[in-house]
Structures are given as structure tokens and as C-alpha cells.
VEXDREN-2710 file (C-alpha; in Angstrom, 1 decimal):
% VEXDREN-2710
k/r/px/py/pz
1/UNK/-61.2/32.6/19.2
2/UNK/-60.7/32.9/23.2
3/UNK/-57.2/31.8/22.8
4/UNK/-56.5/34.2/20.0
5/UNK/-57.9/37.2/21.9
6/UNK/-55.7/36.2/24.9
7/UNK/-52.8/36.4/22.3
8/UNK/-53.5/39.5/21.3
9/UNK/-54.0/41.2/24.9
10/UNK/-50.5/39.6/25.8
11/UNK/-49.0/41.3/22.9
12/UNK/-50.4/44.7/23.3
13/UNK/-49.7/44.3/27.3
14/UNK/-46.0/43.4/26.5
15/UNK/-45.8/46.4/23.5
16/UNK/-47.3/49.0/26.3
17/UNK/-44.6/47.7/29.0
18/UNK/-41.8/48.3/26.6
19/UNK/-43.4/51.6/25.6
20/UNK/-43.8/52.4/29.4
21/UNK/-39.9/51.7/29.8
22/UNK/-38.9/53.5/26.4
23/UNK/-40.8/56.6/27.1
24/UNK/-40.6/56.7/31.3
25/UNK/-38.0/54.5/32.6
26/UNK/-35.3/55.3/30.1
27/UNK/-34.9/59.3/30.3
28/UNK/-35.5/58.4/34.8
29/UNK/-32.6/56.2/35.0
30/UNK/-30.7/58.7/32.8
31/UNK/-31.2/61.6/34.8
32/UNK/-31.5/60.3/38.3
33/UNK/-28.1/61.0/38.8
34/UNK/-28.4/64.1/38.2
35/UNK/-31.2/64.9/40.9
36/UNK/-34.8/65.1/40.8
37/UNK/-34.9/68.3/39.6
38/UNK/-33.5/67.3/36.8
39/UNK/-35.3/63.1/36.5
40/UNK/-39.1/65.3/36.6
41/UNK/-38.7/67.8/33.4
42/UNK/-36.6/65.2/31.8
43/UNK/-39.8/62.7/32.4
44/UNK/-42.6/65.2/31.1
45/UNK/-40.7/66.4/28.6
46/UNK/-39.9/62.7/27.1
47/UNK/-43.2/61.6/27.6
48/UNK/-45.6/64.1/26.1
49/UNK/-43.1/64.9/22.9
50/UNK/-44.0/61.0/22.1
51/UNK/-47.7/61.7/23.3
52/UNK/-47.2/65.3/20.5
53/UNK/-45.2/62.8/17.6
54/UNK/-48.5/60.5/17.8
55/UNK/-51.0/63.3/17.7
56/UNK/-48.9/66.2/15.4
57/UNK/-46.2/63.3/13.7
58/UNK/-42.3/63.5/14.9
59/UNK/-41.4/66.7/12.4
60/UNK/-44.0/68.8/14.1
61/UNK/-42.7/67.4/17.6
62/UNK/-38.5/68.5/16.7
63/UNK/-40.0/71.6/15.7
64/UNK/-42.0/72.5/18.5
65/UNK/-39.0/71.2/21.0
66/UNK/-37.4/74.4/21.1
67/UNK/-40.8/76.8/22.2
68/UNK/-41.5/73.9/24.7
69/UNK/-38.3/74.1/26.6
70/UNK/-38.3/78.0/26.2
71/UNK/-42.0/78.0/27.4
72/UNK/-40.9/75.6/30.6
73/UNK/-38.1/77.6/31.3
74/UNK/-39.8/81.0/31.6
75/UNK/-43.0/79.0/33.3
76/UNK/-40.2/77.7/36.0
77/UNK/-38.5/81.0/36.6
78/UNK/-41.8/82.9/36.7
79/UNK/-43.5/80.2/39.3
80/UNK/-46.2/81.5/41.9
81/UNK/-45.7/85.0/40.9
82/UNK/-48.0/87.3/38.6
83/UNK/-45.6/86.7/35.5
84/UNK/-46.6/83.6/36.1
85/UNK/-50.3/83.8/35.0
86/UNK/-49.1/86.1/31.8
87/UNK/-46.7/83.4/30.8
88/UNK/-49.6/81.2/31.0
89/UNK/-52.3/83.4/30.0
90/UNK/-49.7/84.0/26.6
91/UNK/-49.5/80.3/26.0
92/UNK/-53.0/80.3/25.7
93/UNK/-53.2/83.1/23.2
94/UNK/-50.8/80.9/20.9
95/UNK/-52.8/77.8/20.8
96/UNK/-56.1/80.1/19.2
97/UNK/-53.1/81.5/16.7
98/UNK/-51.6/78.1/16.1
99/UNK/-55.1/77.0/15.0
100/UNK/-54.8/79.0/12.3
101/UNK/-52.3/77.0/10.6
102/UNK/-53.3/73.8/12.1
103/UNK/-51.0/73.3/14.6
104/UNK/-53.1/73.7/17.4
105/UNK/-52.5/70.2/19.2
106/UNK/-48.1/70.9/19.1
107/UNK/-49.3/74.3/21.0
108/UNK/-51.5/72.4/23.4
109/UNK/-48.7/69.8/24.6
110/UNK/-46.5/73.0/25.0
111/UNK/-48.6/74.7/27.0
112/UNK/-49.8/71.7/28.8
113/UNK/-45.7/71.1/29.4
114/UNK/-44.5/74.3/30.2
115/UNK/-47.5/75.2/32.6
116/UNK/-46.8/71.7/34.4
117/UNK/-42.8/72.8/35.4
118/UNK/-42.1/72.9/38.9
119/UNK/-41.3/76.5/40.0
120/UNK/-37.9/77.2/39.9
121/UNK/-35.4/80.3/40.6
122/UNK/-32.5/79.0/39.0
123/UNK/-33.2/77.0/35.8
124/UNK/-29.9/76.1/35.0
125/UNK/-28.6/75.5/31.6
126/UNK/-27.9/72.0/32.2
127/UNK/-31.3/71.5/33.0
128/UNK/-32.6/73.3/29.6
129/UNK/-30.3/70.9/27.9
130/UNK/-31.4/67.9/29.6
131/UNK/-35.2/69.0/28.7
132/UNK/-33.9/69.6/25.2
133/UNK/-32.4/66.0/25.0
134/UNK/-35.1/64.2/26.2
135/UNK/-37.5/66.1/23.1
136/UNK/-34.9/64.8/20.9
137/UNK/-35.0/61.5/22.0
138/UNK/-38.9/61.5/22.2
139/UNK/-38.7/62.3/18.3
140/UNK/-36.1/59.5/17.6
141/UNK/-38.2/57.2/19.8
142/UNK/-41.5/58.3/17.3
143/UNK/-39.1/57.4/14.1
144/UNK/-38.2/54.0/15.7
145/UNK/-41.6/53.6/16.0
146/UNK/-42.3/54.4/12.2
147/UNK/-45.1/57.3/13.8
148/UNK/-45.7/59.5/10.5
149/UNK/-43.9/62.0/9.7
150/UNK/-46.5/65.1/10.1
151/UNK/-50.4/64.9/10.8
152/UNK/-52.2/68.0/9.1
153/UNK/-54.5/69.5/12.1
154/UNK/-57.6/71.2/11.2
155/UNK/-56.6/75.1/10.0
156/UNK/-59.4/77.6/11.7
157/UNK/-59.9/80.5/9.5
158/UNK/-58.5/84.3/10.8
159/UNK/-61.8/84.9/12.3
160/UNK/-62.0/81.9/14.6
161/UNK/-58.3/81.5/15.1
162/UNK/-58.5/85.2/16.7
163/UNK/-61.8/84.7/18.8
164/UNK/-60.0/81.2/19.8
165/UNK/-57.0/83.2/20.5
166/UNK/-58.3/86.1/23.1
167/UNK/-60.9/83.9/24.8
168/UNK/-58.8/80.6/25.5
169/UNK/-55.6/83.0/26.5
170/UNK/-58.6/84.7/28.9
171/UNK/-59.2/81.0/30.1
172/UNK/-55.7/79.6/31.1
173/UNK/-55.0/82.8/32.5
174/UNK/-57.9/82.8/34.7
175/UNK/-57.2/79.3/35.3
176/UNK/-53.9/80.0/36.1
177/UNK/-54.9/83.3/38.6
178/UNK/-57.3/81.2/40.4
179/UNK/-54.6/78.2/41.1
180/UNK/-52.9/81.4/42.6
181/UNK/-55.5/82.5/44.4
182/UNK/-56.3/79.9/46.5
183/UNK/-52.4/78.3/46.9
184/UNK/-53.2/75.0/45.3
185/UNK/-49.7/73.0/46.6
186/UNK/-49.5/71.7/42.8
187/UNK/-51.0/75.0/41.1
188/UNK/-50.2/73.9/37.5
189/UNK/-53.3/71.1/37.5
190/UNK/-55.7/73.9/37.2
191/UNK/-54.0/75.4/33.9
192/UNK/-52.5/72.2/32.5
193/UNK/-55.9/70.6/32.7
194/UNK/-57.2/73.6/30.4
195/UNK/-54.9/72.6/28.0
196/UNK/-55.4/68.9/27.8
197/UNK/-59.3/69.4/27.3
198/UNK/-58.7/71.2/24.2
199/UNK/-56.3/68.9/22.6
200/UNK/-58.2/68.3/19.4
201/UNK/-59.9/64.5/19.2
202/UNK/-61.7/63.4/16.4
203/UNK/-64.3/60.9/18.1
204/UNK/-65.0/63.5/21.3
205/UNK/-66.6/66.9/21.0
206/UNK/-65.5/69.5/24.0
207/UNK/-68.4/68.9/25.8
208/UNK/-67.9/65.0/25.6
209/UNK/-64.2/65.6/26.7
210/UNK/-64.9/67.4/29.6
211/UNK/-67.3/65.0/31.0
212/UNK/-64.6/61.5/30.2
213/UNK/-62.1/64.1/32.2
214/UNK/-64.4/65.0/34.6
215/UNK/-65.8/60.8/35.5
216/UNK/-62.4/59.3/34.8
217/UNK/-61.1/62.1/37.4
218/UNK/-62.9/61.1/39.9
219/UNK/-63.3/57.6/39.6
220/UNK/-59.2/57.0/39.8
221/UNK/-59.3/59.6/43.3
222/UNK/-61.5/57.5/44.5
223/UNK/-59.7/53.8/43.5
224/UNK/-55.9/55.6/45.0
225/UNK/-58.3/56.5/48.1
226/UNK/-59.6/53.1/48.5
227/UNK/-55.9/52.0/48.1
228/UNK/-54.6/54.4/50.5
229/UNK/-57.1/53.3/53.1
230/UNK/-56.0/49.9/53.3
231/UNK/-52.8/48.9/55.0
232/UNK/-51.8/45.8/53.3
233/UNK/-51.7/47.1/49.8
234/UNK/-50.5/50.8/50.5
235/UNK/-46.9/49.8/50.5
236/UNK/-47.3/49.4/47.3
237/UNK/-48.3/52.1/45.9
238/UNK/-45.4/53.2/43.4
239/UNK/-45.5/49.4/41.9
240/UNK/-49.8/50.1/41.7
241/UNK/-49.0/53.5/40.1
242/UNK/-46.9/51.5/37.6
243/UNK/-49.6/49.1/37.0
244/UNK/-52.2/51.9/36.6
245/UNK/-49.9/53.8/34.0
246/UNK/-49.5/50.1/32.0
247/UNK/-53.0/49.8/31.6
248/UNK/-53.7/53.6/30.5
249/UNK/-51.7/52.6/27.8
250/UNK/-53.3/49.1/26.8
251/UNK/-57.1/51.0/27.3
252/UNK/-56.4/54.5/26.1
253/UNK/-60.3/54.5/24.8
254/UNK/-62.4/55.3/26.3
255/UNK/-61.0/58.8/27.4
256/UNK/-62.9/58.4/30.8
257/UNK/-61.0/55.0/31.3
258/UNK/-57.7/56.3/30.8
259/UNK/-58.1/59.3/32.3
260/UNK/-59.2/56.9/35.7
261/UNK/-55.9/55.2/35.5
262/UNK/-53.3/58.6/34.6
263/UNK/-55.3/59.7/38.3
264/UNK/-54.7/56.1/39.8
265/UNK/-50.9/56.3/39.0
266/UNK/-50.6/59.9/39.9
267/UNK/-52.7/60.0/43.2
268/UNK/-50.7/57.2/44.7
269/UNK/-47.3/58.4/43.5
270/UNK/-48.4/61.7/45.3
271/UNK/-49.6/59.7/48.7
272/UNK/-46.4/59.4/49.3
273/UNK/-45.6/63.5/49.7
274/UNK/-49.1/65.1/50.3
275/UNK/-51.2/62.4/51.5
276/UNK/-53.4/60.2/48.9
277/UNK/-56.9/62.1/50.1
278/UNK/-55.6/65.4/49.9
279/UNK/-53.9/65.0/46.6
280/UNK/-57.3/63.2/45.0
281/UNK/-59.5/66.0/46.3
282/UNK/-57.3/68.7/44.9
283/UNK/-56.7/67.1/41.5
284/UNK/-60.9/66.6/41.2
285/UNK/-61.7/69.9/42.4
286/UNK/-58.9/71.5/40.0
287/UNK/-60.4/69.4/36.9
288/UNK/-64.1/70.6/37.9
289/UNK/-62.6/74.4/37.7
290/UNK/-61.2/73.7/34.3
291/UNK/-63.8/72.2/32.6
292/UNK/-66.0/74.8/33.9
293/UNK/-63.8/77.5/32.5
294/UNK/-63.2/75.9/29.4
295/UNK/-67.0/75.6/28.3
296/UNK/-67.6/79.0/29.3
297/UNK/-64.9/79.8/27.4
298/UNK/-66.4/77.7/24.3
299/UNK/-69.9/79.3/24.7
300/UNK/-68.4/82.9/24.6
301/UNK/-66.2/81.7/21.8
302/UNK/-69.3/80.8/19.8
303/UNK/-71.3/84.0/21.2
304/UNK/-68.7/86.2/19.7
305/UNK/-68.1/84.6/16.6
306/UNK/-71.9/85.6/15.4
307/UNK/-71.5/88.5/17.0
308/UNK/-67.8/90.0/15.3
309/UNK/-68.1/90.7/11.8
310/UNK/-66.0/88.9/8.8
311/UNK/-64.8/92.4/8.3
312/UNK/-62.9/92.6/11.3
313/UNK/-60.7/89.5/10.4
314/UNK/-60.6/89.9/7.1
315/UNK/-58.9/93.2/8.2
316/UNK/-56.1/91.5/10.2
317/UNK/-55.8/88.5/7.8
318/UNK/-54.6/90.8/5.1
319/UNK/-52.5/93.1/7.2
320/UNK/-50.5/89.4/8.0
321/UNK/-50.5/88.9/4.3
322/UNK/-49.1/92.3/3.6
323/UNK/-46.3/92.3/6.0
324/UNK/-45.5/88.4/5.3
325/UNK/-45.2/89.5/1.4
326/UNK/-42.5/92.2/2.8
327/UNK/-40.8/90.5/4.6
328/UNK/-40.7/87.8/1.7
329/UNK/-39.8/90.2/-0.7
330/UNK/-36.9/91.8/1.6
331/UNK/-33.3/91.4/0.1
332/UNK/-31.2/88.4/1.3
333/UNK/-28.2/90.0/3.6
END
């Protein structure tokens, strides 16, 4: 039985390794030479379109590619400004609407991508096309993998997918104005851990989310602290951060667990830049803010859904049913 088990971990440790190296190493070594500024987008882009092809299937992922590099594009150009906190704020209004038709989870990893792009005057076209290419090869990475084709979300009706709408926009564009406010050097945590928290789970309930995101958050600061403290072992930090990211994906559950090693790996790959402390007590106060904003946001959600009438949304389902016939019944040409 012992022997067996063993077997089995060595498996799924060698299956995560190559999925590490598919998903991370593969679109870094082919954009490296290109520069950084192109190796980061390329990275995020890759790794949460797989991340979107397990949770929404690989269809829904090719055909939420193109709002995702639009979305990152306009988040990059707008960067530390007020259009910035629209942009954001608008992203947020589309993952209430996307709820409607159940594709609330694709609009989450959009937003969650777009609001994590590094701010950038000049998004060149190359660099669209390089974000482009790497969603592309994230979805022919989900086929190789036989992931399914599409995963039906849960559809809200008009009435919640409105409420969700208004007060979740309200939240990531608070979120967002607040990471403004106070100059976080890595502003987008704030925002982009709004998004993750509502990325639909079918074991977790919000509440449950937020607290895994909250313990896991600060149990990994505290292990890339510990690291960075300690002479011997903080040279090697990028090959820990490696390690950490491996074992995220052999123990995604629990969330908490997982979430404690996606801080490990990022805390010490940030040590390097802004200093391990500095980076753990900015990404544990910034997931604190978000989770506080984000149950608020629930509890008002759910105040004003006993409070707005059915009237009201059946008001604005049919108006979108009337102009959808319309434009259905338009000539061709």
C-alpha cells in the first residue's frame, strides 16, 4: 500500500513538473529574447488561459482570448491613472453580466489578467500579438491535455446578474481606487485579488474562500520571510520559488494550501526587487482589503436583492429580448 502511494506521488510530482514547464517555462524561454516586457504578459497570459480551459473548458478559453488581450492592453496603457480604476471598475461590471449566461469564471480570469498588466505607455503591437499567441497556445496546450471542451457555469437570472453587475463593478473599482490611493508599488494585487475570490468553486462558499485566501496569504509571507532571513538558503530563492510553484500544483486542495505556496513562490521571486518583507506585508495587507471589500460587496448584494423588485429586471430582461429579436430579425447585408 506504502509503496503504491509513493508511486502515485512520484507520478503526480513528475505530471506537475512537466505541467510547470508546459505552461511557465515554455512561453519564458520563448519570449526572453524579446525582453521582459514581453517574457511577463507572455507568462500570465499562458498560464491563467490553461488555469480558464480547466475551469470554463478550451472553447470558452479561444473565445475569451481576444477580450483578455484587449482588456490587458487598455489596463497597461491606462496604468496609475483614473482611467485606470474605470477600466477596472468596467471589468467588474462584466463579470455580474457574464453571470447571466454562465460565463462568469472566463470573465473573472480576464479581469484577474488584464488588472494584473504592468503599466505601460506604449503597448506595442508585437506585444498584443505575443499575448495573443501565448492564449492560443494555452488552448492547444488544454486540447493536448484532452481538458473538455466547454464547462456550463451556473446562469444567474437578470435580476441577480444586474445586482452582481453594479455592486462587484462598485467593488474592483474601489479596490482598484484604493491601490491608487495609497501607491501600492504592485497596485494590481488589490483588484486582481477581488477577482480571484469570486471565481466560482463548487466545494468553497465566498466566505470560506476568503478565509483559505486570507490563512494561505499569510502563512506563505511568513515561510518567504523566514527564508529571506536566513543567509544560507536565500540565494536560493528563485530555485525555492520554483519548488513552491511545483507543489501548488501537486496540493491545489486545500485552497489555503495552495494559496500558501502561489505566496511562497511569488514573495521570494519579488525579494529579489522590493525586498522579501516588504513585498509579504504588502501582498497580506492588499488580500485583507479585498476580502473585506468583497464580503461587503456580497452582503449588499444580498441586501438589495430582497430589497429591488422582480419588476425591475423583468423590465430590462425583456428590453434585451426585444432588441436581440431585432437585431435577429435584421436583413443579412
Amino acid at each position: 500500500m506504502g509503496d503504491e502511494a509513493s508511486r502515485s506521488f512520484l507520478r503526480r510530482l513528475l505530471g506537475a513538473a512537466v505541467l510547470l514547464f508546459v505552461a511557465v517555462g515554455v512561453p519564458m524561454l520563448a519570449t526572453l529574447p524579446l525582453g521582459v516586457e514581453f517574457a511577463a504578459p507572455a507568462v500570465l497570459v499562458a498560464a491563467f488561459s490553461l488555469v480558464l480551459s480547466m475551469n470554463a473548458g478550451w472553447r470558452r478559453t479561444l473565445a475569451a482570448a481576444p477580450a483578455m488581450v484587449v482588456a490587458s492592453a487598455l489596463t497597461a496603457w491606462t496604468g496609475g491613472s483614473g482611467w485606470w480604476v474605470l477600466v477596472i471598475a468596467l471589468l467588474g461590471v462584466c463579470v455580474g453580466l457574464a453571470a447571466r449566461y454562465g460565463w462568469a469564471a472566463a470573465a473573472v480570469l480576464v479581469g484577474f489578467v488584464a488588472s494584473g498588466m504592468a503599466p505601460a505607455e506604449d503597448v506595442s503591437w508585437t506585444r498584443l500579438a505575443v499575448m495573443a499567441a501565448a492564449a492560443l497556445y494555452a488552448v492547444a496546450v488544454a486540447r493536448a491535455l484532452h481538458l473538455p471542451e466547454s464547462v456550463p457555469g451556473v446562469s444567474l437570472p437578470w435580476r441577480q446578474a444586474l445586482i452582481a453587475a453594479g455592486v462587484f463593478g462598485a467593488v474592483t473599482g474601489l479596490a482598484a481606487l484604493v491601490a491608487r490611493a495609497v501607491e501600492l508599488p504592485i497596485a494590481s494585487w488589490l483588484p486582481a485579488t477581488a477577482f480571484i475570490l469570486v471565481l466560482p468553486t463548487a466545494e468553497l462558499t465566498l466566505g470560506q474562500r476568503a478565509v483559505h485566501r486570507v490563512a494561505g496569504t499569510a502563512l506563505g509571507a511568513l515561510v518567504a520571510v523566514a527564508i529571506g532571513a536566513v543567509p544560507l538558503v536565500r540565494g536560493l530563492a528563485a530555485s525555492l520559488a520554483l519548488l513552491a510553484l511545483l507543489l501548488c500544483l501537486v496540493f491545489p486542495r486545500p485552497l489555503w494550501r495552495s494559496a500558501a505556496f502561489a505566496t511562497t513562490a511569488v514573495m521570494l521571486l519579488l525579494g529579489s526587487t522590493m525586498g522579501t518583507s516588504a513585498a509579504a506585508a504588502e501582498r497580506v495587507w492588499a488580500v485583507v482589503v479585498a476580502v473585506v471589500l468583497v464580503l461587503l460587496g456580497a452582503a449588499l448584494a444580498a441586501g438589495l436583492a430582497r430589497i429591488i423588485p422582480h419588476e425591475a429586471a423583468e423590465v430590462a430582461a425583456d428590453g434585451a429580448r426585444a432588441r436581440r429579436r431585432e437585431v435577429e430579425a435584421e436583413p443579412a447585408g
